[in-house]
C-alpha positions in Angstrom: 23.7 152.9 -38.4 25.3 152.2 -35.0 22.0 152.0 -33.9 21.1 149.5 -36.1 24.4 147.6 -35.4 23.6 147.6 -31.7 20.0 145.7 -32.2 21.3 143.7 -34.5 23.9 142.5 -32.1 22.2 142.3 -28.7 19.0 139.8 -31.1 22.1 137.9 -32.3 23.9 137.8 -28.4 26.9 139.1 -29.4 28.4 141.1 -26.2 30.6 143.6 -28.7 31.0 146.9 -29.7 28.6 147.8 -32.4 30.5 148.5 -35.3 30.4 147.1 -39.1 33.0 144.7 -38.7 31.1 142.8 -35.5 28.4 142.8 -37.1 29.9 140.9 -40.2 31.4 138.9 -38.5 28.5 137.9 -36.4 26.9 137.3 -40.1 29.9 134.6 -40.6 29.5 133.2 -37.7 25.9 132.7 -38.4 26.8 131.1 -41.8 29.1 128.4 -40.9 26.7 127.5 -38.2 24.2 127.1 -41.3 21.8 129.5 -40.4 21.8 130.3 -44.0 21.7 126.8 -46.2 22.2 128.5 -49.4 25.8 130.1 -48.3 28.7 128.8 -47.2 31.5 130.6 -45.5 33.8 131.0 -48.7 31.2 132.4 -50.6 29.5 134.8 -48.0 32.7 136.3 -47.4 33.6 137.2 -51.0 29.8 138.7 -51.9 30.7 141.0 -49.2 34.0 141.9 -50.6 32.5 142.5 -54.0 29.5 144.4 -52.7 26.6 141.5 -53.6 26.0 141.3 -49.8 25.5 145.0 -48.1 25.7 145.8 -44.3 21.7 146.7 -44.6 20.8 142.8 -46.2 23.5 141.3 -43.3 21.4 143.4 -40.8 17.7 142.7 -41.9 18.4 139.6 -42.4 20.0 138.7 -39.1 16.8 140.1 -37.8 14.6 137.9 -39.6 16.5 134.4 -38.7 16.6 135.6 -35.0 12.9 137.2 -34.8 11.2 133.9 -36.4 13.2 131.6 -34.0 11.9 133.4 -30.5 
């Protein structure tokens, strides 16, 4: 998974470790920048808490946003 985490953030430009929680929060970030007009902040953050969101969905698609936008 680290591997994962670690593409995930250098696409994004994060300068982090590459752990779970970066890479969530990265995610947030992303949403209240509105990279993602069907979620807000609130709402992103609670589907993660209750499991609707997983780390593999946050990860592919942070890949997709950033990949389509080079």
């Amino acid at each position: 998974m680290n591997n994962l985490f670690k593409e995930v953030l250098e696409t994004t430009g994060y300068i982090c470790e590459p752990t779970k929680e970066n890479v969530v929060n990265c995610f947030l970030d992303y949403v209240s920048e509105g990279a993602f007009a069907n979620l807000n902040s609130d709402e992103a953050l609670r589907d993660i808490e209750d499991g609707d969101i997983t780390i593999e969905q946050i990860c592919n698609n942070l890949l997709r946003i950033c990949n389509r936008n080079l």
